[in-house]
N, CA, C and O of each residue as an XYZ file, in Angstrom:
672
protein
N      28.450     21.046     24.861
C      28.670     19.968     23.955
C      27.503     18.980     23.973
O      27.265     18.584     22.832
N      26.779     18.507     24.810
C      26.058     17.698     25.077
C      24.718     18.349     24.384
O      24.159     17.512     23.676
N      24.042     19.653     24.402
C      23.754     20.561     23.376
C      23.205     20.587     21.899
O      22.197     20.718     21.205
N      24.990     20.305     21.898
C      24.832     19.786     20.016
C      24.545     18.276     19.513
O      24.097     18.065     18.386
N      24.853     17.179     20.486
C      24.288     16.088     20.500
C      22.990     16.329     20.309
O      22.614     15.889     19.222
N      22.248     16.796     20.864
C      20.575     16.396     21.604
C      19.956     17.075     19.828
O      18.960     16.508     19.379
N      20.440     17.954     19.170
C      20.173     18.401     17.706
C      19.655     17.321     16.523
O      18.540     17.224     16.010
N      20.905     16.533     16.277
C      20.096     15.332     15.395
C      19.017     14.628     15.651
O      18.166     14.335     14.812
N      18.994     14.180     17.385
C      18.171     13.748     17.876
C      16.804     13.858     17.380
O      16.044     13.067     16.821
N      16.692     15.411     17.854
C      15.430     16.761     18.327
C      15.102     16.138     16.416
O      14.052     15.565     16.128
N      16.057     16.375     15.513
C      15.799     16.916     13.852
C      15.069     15.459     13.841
O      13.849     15.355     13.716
N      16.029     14.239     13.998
C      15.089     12.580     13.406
C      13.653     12.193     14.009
O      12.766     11.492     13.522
N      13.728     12.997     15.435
C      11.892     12.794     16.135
C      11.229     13.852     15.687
O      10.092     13.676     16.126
N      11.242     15.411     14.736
C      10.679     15.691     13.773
C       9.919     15.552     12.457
O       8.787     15.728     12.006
N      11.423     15.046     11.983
C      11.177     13.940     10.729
C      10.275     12.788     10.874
O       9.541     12.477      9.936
N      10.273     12.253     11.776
C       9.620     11.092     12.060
C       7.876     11.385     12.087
O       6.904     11.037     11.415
N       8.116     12.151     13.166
C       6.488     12.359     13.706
C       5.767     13.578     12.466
O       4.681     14.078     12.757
N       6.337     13.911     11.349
C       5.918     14.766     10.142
C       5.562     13.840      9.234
O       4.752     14.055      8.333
N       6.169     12.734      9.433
C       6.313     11.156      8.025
C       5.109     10.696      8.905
O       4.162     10.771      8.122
N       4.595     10.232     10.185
C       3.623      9.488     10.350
C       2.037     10.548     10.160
O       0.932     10.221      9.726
N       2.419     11.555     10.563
C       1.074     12.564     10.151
C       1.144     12.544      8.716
O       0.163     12.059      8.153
N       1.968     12.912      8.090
C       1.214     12.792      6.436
C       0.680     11.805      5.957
O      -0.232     11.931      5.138
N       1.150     10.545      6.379
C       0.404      9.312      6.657
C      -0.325      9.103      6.841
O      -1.018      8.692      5.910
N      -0.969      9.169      8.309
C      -2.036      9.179      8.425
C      -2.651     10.782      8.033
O      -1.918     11.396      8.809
N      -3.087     11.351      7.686
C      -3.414     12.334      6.913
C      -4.221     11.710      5.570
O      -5.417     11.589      5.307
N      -2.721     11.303      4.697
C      -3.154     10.809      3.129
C      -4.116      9.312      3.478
O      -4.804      8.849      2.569
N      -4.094      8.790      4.528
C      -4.907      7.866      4.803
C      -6.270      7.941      5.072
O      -7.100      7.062      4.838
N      -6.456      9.004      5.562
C      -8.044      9.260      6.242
C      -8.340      9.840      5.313
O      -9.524     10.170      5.369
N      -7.682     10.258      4.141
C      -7.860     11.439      2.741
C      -8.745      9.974      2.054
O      -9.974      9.988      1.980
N      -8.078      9.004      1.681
C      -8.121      8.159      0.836
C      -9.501      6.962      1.077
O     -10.236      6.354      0.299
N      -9.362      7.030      2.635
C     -10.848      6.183      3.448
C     -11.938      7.736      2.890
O     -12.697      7.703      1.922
N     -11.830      8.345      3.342
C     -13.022      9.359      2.937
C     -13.289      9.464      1.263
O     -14.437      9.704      0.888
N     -12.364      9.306      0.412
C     -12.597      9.157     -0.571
C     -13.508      8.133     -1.600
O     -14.231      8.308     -2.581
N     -12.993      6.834     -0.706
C     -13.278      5.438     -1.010
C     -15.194      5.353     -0.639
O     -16.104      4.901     -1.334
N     -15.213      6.037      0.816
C     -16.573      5.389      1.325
C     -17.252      6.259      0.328
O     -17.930      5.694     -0.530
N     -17.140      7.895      0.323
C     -17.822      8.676     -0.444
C     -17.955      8.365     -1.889
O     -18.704      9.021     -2.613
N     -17.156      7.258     -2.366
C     -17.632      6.590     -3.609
C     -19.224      5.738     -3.490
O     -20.270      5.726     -4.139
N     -18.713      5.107     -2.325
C     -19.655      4.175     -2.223
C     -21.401      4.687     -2.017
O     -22.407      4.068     -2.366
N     -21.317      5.774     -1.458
C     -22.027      6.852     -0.929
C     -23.184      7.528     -1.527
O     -24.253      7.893     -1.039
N     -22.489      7.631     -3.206
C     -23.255      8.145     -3.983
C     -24.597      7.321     -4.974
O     -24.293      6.403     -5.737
N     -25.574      7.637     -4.876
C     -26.912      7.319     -5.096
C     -26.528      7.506     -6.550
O     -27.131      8.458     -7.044
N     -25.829      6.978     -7.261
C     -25.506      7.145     -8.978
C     -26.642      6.451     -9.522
O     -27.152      6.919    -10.540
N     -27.203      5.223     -8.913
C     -28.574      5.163     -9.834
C     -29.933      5.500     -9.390
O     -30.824      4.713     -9.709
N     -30.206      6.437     -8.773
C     -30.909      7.029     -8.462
C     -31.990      5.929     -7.164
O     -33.092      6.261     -6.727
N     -31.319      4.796     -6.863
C     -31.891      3.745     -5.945
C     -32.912      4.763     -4.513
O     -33.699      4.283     -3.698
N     -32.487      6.236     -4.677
C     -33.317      6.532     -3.188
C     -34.710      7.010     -4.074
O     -35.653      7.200     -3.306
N     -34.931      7.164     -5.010
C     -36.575      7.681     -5.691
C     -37.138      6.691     -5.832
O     -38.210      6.787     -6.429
N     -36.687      5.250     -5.351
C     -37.825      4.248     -5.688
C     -38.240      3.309     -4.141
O     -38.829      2.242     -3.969
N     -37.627      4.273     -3.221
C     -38.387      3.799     -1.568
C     -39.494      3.763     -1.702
O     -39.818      4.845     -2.190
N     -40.624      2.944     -1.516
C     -41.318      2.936     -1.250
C     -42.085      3.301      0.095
O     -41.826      2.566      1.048
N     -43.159      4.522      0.348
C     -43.163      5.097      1.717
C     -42.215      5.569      2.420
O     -41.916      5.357      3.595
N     -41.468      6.628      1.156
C     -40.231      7.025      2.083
C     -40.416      8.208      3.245
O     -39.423      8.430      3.937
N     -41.534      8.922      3.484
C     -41.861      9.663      4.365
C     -41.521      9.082      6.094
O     -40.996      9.750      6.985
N     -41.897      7.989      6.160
C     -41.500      6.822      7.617
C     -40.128      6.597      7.734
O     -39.548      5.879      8.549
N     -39.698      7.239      6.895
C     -37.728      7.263      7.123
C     -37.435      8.414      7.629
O     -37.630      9.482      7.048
N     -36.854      8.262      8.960
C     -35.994      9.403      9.226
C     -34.506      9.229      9.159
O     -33.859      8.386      9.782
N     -33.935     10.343      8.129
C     -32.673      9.876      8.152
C     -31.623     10.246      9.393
O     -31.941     11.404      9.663
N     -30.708      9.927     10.146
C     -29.768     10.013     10.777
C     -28.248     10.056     10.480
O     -27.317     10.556     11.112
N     -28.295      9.431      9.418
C     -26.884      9.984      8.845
C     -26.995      9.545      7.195
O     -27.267      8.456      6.691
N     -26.771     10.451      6.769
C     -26.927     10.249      5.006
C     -26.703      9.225      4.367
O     -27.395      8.684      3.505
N     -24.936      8.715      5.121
C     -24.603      7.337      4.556
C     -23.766      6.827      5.538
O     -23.073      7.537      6.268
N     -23.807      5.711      5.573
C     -22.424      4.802      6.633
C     -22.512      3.924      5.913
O     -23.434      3.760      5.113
N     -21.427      3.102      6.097
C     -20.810      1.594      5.684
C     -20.810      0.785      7.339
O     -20.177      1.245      8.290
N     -21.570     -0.355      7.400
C     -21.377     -1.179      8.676
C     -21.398     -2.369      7.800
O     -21.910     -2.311      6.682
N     -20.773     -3.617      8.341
C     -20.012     -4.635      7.838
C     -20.895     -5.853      9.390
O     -21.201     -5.511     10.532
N     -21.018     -7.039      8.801
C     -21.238     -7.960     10.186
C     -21.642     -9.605      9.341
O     -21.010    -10.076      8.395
N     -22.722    -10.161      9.945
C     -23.029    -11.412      8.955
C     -24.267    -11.633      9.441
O     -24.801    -11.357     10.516
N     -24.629    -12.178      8.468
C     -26.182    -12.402      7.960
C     -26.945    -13.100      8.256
O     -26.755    -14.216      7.772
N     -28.427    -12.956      9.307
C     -28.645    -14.033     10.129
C     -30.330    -14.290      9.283
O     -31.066    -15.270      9.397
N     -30.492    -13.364      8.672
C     -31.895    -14.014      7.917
C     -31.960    -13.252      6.570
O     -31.175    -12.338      6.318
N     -32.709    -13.570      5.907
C     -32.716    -13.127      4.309
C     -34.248    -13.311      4.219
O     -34.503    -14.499      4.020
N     -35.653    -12.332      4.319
C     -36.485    -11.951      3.977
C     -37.028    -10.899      3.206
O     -37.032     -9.669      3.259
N     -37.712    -12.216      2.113
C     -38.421    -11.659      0.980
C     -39.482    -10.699      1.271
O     -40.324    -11.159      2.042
N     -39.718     -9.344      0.833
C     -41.165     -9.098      1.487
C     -42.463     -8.690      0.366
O     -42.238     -9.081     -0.779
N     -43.575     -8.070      0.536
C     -44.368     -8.118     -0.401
C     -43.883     -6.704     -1.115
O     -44.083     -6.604     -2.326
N     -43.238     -5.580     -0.392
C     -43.258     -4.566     -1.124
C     -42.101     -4.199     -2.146
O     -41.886     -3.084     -2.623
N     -41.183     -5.743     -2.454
C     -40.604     -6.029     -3.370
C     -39.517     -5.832     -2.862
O     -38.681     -5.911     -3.762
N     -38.929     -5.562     -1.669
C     -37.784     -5.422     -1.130
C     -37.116     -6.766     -0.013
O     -37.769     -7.482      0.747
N     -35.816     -6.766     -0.225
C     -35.122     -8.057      0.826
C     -35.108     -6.991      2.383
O     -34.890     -5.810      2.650
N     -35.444     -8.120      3.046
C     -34.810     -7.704      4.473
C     -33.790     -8.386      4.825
O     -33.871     -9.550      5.217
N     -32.438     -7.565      4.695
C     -31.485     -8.522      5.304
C     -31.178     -8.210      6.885
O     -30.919     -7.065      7.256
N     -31.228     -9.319      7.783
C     -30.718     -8.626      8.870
C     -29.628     -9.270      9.410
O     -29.491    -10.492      9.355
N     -28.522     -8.207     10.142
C     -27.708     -8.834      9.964
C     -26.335     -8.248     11.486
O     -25.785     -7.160     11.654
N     -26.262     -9.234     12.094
C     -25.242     -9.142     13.398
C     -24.677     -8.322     13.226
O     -24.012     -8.854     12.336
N     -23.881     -6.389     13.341
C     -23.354     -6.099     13.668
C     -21.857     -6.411     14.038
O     -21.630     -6.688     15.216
N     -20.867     -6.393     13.185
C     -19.457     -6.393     14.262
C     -19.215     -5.125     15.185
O     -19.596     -3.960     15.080
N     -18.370     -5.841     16.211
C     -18.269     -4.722     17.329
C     -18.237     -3.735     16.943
O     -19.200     -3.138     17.422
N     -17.521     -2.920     16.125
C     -17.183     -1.586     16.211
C     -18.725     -0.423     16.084
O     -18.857      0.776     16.328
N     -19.805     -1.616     15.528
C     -20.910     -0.888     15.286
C     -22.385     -1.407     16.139
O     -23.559     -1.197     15.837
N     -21.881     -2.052     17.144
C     -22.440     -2.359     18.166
C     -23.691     -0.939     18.631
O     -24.881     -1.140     18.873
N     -23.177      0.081     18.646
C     -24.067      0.977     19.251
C     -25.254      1.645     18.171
O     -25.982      2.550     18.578
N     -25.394      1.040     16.568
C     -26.260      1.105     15.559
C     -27.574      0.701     15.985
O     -28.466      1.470     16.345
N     -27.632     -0.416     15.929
C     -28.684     -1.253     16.468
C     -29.080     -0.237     17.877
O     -28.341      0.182     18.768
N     -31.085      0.013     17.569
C     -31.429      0.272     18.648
C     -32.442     -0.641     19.829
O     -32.619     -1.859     19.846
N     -32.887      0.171     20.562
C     -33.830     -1.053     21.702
C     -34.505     -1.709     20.782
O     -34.165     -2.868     20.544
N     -35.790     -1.015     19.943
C     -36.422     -2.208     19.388
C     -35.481     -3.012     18.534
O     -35.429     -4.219     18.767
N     -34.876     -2.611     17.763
C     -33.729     -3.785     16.979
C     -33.440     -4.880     17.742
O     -33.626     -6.040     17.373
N     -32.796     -4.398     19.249
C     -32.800     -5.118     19.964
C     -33.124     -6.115     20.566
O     -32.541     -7.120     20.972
N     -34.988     -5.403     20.599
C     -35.922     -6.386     20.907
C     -36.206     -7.654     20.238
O     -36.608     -8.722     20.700
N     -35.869     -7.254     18.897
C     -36.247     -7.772     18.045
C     -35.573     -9.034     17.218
O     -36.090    -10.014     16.682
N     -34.389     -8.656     17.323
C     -32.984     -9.169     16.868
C     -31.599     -8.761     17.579
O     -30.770     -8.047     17.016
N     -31.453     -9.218     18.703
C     -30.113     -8.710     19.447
C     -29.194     -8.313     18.563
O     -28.906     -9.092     17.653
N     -28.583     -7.097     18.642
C     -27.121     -7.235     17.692
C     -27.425     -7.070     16.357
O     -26.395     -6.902     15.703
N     -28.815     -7.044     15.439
C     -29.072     -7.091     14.399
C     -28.766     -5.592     13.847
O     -28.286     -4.707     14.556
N     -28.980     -5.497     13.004
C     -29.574     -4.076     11.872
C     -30.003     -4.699     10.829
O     -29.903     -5.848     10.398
N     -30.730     -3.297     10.344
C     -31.878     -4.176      8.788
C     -30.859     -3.590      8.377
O     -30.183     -2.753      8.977
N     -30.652     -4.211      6.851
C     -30.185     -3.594      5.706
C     -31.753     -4.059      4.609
O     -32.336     -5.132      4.457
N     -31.935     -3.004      4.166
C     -33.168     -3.143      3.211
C     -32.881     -3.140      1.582
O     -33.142     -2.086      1.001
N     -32.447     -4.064      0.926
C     -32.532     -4.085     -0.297
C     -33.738     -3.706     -1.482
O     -34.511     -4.558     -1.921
N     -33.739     -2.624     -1.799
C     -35.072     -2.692     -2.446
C     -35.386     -2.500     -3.845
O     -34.663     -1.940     -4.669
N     -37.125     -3.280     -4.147
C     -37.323     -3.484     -5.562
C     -36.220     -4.855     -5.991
O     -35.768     -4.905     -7.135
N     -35.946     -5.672     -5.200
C     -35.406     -7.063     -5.332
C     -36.018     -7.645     -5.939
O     -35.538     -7.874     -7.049
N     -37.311     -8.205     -5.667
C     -37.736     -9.198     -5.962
C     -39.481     -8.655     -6.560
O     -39.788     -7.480     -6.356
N     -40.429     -9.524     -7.219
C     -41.873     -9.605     -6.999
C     -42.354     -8.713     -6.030
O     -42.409     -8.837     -4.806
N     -42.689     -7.808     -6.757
C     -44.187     -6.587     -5.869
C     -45.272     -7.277     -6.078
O     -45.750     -7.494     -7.191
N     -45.792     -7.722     -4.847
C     -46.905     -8.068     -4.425
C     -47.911     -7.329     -3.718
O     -49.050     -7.760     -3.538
N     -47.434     -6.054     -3.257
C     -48.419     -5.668     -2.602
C     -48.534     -4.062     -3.304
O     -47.504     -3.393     -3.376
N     -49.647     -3.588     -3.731
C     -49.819     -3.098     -5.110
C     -49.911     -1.593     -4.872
O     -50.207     -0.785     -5.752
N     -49.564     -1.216     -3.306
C     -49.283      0.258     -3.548
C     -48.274      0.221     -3.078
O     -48.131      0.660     -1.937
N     -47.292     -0.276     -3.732
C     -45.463     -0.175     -3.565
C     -45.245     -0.257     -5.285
O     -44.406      0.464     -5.826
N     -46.073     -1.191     -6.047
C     -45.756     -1.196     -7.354
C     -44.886     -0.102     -7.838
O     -43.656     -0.150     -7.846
N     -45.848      1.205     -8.371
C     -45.122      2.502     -8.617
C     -43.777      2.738     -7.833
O     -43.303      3.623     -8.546
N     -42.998      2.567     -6.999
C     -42.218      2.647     -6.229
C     -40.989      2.159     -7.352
O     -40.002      2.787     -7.736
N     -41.445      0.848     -7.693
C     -40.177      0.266     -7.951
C     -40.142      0.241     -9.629
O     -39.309     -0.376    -10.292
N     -41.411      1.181    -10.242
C     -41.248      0.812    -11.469
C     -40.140      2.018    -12.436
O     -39.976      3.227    -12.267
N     -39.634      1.226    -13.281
C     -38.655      1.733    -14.221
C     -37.347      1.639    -13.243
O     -36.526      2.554    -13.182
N     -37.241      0.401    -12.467
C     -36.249      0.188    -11.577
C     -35.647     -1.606    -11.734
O     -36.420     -2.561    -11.658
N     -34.043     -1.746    -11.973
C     -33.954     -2.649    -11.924
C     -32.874     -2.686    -11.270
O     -31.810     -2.239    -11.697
N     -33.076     -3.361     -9.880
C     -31.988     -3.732     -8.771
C     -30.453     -4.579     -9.028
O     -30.425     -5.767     -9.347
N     -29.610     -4.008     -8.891
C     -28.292     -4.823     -9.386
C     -27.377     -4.284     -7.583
O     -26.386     -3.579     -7.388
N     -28.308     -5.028     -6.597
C     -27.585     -4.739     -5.395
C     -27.528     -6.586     -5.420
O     -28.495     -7.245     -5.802
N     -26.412     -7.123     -5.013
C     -26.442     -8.827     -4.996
C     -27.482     -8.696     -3.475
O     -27.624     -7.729     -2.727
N     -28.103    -10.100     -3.410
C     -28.447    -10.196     -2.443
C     -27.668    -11.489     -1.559
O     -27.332    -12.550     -2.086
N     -27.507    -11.213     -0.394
C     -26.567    -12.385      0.441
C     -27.096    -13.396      0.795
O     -28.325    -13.455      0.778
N     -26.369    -14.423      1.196
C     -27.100    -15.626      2.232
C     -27.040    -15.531      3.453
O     -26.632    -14.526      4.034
N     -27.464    -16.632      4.037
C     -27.043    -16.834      5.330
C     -25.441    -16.775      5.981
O     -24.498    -17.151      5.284
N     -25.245    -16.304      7.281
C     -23.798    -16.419      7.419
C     -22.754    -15.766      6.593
O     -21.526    -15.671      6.608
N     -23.668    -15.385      5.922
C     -22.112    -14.746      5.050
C     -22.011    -13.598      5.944
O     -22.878    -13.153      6.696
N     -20.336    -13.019      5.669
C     -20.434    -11.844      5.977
C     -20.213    -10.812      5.179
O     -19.411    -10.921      4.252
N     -20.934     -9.581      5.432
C     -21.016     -8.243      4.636
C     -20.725     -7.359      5.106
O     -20.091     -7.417      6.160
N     -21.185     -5.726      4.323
C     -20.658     -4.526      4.660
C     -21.320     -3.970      3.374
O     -21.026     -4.154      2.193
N     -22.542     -3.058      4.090
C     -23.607     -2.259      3.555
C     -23.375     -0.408      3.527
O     -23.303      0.571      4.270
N     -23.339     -0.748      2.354
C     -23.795      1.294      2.334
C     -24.560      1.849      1.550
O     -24.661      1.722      0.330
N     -25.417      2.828      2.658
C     -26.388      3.647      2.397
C     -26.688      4.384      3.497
O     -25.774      4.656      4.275
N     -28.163      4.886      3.782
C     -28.111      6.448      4.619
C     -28.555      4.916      6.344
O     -28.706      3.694      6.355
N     -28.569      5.506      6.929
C     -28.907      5.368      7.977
C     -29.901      6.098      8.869
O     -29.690      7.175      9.427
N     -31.019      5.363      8.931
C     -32.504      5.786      9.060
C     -33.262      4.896     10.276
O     -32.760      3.853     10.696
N     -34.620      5.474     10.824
C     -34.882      4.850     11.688
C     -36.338      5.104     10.679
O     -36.618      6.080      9.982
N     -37.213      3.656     10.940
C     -38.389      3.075     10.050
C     -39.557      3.523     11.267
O     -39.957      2.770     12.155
N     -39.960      4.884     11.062
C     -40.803      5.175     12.420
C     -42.416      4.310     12.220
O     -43.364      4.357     13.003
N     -42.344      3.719     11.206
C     -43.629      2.693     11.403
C     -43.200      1.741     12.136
O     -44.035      1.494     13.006
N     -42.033      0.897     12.222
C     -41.746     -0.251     12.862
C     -40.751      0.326     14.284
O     -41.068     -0.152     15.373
N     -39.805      1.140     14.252
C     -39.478      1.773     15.373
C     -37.840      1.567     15.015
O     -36.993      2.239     15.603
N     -37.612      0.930     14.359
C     -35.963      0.017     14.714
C     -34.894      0.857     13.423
O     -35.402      1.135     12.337
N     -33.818      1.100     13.633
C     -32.686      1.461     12.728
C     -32.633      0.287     11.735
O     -32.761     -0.908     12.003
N     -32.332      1.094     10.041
C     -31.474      0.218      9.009
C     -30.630      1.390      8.734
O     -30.173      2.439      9.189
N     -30.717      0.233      7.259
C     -29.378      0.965      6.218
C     -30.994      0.936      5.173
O     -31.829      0.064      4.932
N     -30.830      2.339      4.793
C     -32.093      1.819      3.575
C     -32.169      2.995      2.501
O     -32.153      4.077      3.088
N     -32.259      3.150      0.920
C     -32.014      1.705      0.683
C     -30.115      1.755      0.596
O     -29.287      2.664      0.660
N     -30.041      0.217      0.416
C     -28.885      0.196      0.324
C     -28.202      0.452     -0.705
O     -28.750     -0.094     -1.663
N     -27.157      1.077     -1.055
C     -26.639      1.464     -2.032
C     -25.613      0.724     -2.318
O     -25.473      0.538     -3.526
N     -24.680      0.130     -1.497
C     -23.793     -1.280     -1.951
C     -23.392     -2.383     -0.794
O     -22.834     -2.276      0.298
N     -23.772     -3.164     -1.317
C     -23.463     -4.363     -0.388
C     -22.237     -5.339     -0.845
O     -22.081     -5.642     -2.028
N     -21.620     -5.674     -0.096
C     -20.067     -6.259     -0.130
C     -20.016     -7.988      0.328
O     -20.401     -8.296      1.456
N     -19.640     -8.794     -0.397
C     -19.737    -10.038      0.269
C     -18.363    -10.272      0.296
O     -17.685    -10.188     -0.728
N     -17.760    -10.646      1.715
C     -16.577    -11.192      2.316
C     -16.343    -12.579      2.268
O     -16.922    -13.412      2.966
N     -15.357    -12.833      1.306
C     -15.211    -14.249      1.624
C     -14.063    -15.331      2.636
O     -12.964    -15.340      2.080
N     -14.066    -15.979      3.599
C     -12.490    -16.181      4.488
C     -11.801    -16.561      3.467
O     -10.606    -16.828      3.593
């Protein structure tokens, strides 16, 4: 008798633990869906790197999220944003990053602004940037490939393909 008790039991911690896997299932379906939107190079933003040979990529695309500790203009028409890391992406940032900016990562916006320095021109021409650029303190969440800049040594996001401004 005790037997046929333990049955409904056994059937509702079935039911249960089948309802939280499809769950999470249709959840990690729907995050993979979402980032891989974000993911895609729809305006063709990676043919206008300038010196893209000094990129090695490391992962095609990620999304990392943190806040914004400087906003530099540079001559080859691109923003340098760099920008604190939240924990979860703490281990992005490498030594020289490190060195350089504790906790930082570049995110490289590019063809932003004025090409000034005249063998990047071609880079950015027949290109018009519609990535916002951030301020200070704000916080964000960048996607694009994830690369290490073997002229300078340090990990970004480059270029970026969408940037997110968080507001509290």
């Amino acid at each position: 008798m005790v037997k046929m008790k333990a049955w409904p039991t056994i059937a509702v911690i079935i039911v249960a633990v089948a309802a939280v896997g499809t769950t999470v299932y249709y959840s990690n379906e729907l995050s993979i869906m979402r980032t891989s939107s974000l993911c895609r190079d729809s305006s063709n933003i990676g043919s206008h790197i300038y010196n893209p040979a000094r990129l090695q990529v490391f992962k095609d695309c990620v999304t990392v999220s943190g806040i914004v500790d400087s906003v530099i203009m540079e001559d080859d028409g691109d923003y340098h944003v760099w920008f604190h890391v939240d924990a979860q992406y703490a281990n992005l940032p490498n030594s020289v990053n490190n060195d350089y900016r504790p906790g930082d990562l570049l995110a490289e916006i590019i063809c932003a602004t004025t090409v000034n320095q005249q063998d990047a021109v071609l880079a950015c021409e027949n290109y018009t940037n519609q990535i916002p650029i951030p301020n200070m303190s704000q916080n964000i969440s960048v996607t694009g490939p994830y690369v290490l800049d073997s002229t300078h040594g340090w990990m970004e996001v480059h270029p970026v393909y969408s940037l997110l401004v968080s507001y509290p």
